[in-house]
N, C-alpha and C positions, 0 to 999 in steps of 0.2 A: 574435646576439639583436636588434641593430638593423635587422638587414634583415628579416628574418622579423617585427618588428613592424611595420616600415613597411609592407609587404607586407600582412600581415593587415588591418592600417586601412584601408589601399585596398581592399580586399577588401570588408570589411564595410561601408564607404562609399558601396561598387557604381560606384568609380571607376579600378577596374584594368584594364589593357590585359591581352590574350589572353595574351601574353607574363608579366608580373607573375604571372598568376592559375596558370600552368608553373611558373614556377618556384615561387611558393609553396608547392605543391603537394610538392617537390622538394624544399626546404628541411622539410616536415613529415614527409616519410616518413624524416628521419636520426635515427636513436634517442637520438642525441644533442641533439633540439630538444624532446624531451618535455616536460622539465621548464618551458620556456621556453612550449612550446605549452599547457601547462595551466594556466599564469599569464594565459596571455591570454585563454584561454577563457573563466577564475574572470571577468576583470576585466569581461568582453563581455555576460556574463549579468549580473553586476549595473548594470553601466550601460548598457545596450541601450535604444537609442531607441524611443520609441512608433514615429515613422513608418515604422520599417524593417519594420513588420508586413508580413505574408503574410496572402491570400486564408485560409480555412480549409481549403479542398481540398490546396492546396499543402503548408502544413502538415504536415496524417494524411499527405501521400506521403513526406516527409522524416522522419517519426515514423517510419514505415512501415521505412525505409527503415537508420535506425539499428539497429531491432530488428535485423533481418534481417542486419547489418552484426556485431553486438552479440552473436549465436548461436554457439554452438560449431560449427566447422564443421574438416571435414579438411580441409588447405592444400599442396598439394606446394610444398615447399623454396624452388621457384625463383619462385614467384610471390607469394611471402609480400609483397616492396614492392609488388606490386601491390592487395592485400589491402588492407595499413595506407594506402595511395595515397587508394583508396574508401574507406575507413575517416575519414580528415579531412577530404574533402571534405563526410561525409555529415555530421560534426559543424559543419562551417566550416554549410554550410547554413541548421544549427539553427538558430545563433546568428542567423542574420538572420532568421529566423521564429517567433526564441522568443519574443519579443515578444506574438506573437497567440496562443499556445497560455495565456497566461493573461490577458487583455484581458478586460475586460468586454463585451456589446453593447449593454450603455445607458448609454456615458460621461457622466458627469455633470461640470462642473468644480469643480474642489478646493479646500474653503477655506481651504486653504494649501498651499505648497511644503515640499518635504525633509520625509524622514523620522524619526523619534526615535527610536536604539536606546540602549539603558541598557547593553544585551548583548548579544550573540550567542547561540546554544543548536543543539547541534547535531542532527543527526537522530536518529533512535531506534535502535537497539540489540536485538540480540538479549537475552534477558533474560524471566525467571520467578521467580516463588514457588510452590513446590510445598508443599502442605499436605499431611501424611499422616494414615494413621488416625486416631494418636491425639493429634492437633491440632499437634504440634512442623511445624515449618516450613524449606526450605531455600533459598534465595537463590542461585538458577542462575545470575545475571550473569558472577558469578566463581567457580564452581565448575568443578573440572579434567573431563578426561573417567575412564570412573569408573564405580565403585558408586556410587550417592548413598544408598541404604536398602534397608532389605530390608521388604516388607509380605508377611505371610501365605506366604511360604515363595518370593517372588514377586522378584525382583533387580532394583531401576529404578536404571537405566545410563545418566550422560550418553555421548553421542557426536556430538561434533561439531555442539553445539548444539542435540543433538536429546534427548528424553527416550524412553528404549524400556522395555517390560515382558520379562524373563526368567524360565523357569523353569515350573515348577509350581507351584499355589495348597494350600498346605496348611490343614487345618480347616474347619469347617461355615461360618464366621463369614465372610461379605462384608467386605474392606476396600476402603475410600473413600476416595479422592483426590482433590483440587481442583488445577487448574494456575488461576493469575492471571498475566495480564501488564500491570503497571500503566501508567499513561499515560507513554510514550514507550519503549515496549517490546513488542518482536515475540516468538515462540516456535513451536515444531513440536515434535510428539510423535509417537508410533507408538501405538495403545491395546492392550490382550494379545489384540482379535481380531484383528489386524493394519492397521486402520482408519488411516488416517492422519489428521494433522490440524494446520493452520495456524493460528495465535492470533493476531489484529491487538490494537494497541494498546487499553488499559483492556477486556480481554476475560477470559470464565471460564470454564471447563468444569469441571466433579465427574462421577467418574467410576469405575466397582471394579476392583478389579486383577485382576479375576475375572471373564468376565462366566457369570454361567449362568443357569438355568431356561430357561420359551421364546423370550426375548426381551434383546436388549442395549441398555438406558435410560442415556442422558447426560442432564446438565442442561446447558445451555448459554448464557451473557449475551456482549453485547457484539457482534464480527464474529470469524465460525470458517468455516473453509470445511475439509469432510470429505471424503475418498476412503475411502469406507466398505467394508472389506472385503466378500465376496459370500459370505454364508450363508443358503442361501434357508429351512432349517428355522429359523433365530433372527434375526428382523427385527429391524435399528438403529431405537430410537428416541430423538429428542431433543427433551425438553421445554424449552419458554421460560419467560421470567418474565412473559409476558403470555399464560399460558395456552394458548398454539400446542405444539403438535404435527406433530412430524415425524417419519413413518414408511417407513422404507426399508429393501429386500432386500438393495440393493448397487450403488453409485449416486456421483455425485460433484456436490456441493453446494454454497451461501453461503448462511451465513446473518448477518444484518444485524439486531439487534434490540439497541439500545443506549436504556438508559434515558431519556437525556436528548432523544431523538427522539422524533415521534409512532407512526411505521411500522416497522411490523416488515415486512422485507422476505426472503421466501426463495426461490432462484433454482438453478433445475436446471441446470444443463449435461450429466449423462450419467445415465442409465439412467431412474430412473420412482418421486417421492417423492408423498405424501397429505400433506398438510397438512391439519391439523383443530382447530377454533376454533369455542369456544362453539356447538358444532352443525354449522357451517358446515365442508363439506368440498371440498376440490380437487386434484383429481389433475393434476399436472405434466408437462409432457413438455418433452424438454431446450430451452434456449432461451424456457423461461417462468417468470412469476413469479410468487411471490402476494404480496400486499401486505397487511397485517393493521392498522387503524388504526379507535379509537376501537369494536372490538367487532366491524367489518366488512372483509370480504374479498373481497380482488378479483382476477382474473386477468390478468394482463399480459405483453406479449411484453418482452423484458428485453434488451440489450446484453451478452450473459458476459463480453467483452471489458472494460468498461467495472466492473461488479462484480468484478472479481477481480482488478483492476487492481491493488490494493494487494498480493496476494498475489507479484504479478510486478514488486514494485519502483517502481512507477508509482503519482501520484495521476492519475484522471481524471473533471477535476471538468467536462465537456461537458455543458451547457443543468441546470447545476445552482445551487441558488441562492445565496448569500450564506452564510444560516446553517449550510447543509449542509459547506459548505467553510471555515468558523472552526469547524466543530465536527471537522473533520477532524485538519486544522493543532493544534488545542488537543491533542487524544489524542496525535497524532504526538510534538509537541514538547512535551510537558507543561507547557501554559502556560494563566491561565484568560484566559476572554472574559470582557471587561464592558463593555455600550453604553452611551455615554453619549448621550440624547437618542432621539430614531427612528432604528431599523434603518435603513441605507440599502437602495434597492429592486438587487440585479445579477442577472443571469445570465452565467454564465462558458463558456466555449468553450476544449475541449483538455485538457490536462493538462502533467505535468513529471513528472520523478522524485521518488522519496522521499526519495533520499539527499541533496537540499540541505542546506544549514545555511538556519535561521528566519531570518537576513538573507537571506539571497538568494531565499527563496520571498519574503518581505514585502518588498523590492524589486520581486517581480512584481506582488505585492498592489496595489502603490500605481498602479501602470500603469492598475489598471482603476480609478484614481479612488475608492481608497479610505482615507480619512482615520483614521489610528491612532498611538497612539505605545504603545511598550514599556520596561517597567517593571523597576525591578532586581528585585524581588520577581518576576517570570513572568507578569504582568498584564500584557496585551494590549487596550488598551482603545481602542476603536471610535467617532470623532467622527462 
């Protein structure tokens, strides 16, 4: 353990000889240093220096570079040390570049040092409230896999975190279903057309266990992103609580329309949705957006990567502002914002993962020069 940490500090210092930087390397691929190499990682990421930042190009290649690292991939037997080899080089990396993946570009200086945690709180969780027809409700956090109810003749089955429809619908009578996932809680379901669908934190969908006539209507709040089954006689639609519309054959989607924001934002990546507001209509093609704000809508080219970042694990808060990313973090970790005085002005560069705990993203926080202390009560309040 003492060698592997001297080693690593050099490392991370950018004071290691060719020789040191082998062996360490050597010393991380024994499965017997894990535990010791993820102590040090935790410690690197919360106290990482500002100046060890990285260019941003560099950066997205090391990001780049993990994902790809990070993928299921087939490995023959014999090259597996090779594998885990590039596998910590490509974390040792980060950590000297994590720095910049959440820095502000308009440092500003602080009008004080050190941070105030009351607590910790950890990332968010798989986790739902399902609401059935006839109003009773069931608390997925900690339900086994399973029947969970039976609606209209129709079997909803956890499995493996996921919510699925079985069976056939019996009787005239549509039943209605609501999934919530309250702030600091993720979820996924199947719907009975086969559609699939991702719930981001403080999100909702109402939905029948049934769909028929000509068309299959959800309602949907919060951020959901759909792999809508393909039935071209009975188009998916999903209405907003700002009035939007989203009408689709069979198609894969984000949508972004959270109350406490001005923009509704909905973003194609596969096939070909209409969006329609107050009159206003816009047809999609993958790679575009529409953006709905204050009554008016606009068409924009979109990052998918960058949107559906939360879907894949990832925050990616790149040339995004301040309030967009305390309103993130607040859903994620269920915690409120409260400013005290004027918003500070940032713009943020990059991103991290979801699965931090709230110290260690607000250890990044405070890098881009951002003054807060937290509260045992979950008040996160903003100097």
């Amino acid at each position: 353990m003492e060698r592997l940490e001297y080693l690593f500090n050099k490392y991370l210092q950018k004071k290691h000889t060719a020789a040191e930087k082998e062996e360490l390397f050597e010393l991380i691929a024994r499965a017997e240093h894990d535990t010791a190499l993820k102590y040090l990682i935790d410690e690197a990421l919360l106290h990482a220096d500002l100046e060890m930042a990285m260019p941003a190009a560099k950066a997205q290649d090391i990001y780049s570079l993990i994902v790809q690292t990070a993928a299921p991939v087939k490995v023959v037997p014999m090259h597996r040390g090779r594998w885990k080899y590039a596998a910590a080089a490509a974390v040792l990396l980060a950590i000297v570049g994590s720095t910049y993946l959440f820095r502000s570009r308009e440092p500003v200086p602080p009008k004080n040092t050190g941070m105030q945690y009351a607590m910790d709180v950890a990332a968010a969780k798989q986790g739902a409230i399902l609401t059935l027809a006839d109003g009773s409700q069931v608390t997925l956090d900690s339900a086994g896999n399973g029947l969970i109810a039976m609606q209209q003749g129709k079997k909803v089955v956890l499995d493996n975190g996921e919510i699925k429809y079985d069976g056939n619908a019996s009787g005239a009578t549509v039943a209605w279903n609501q999934m919530t996932t309250p702030r600091g809680r993720q979820f996924r379901l199947v719907l009975p057309d086969g559609t699939k669908v991702w719930m981001n934190a403080a999100s909702s969908l109402k939905y029948p266990t049934e769909f028929s006539g000509n068309e299959r209507l959800v309602e949907a709040s919060g951020e959901v992103y759909f792999e809508v089954a393909k039935m071209a006689a009975q188009p998916f639609r999903v209405k907003l609580a700002d009035s939007s519309q989203v009408q689709v054959l069979g198609t894969a989607f984000n949508i972004h329309n959270y109350k406490e924001e001005p923009t509704t934002r909905i973003t194609l990546l596969e096939g070909s949705v209409l969006v329609n507001n107050a009159g206003q209509r816009q047809l999609l093609k993958p790679g575009q957006q529409a953006t709905v704000s204050q009554g008016t809508m606009q068409l924009v080219a979109a990052d998918t990567s960058q949107v559906v970042a939360w879907k894949n694990g990832d925050f990616d808060f790149n040339d995004m502002d301040l309030p967009y990313v305390l309103n993130e973090i607040s859903r994620w970790y269920d915690v409120e914002i409260i400013y005290e005085g004027k918003m500070p002005v940032r713009k943020f560069g990059g991103g991290m993962q979801r699965n931090l705990s709230l110290q260690q993203v607000l250890n990044l926080l405070e890098k881009a020069q951002v003054n807060f202390r937290l509260t045992k009560d979950r008040k996160l309040i903003i100097m």
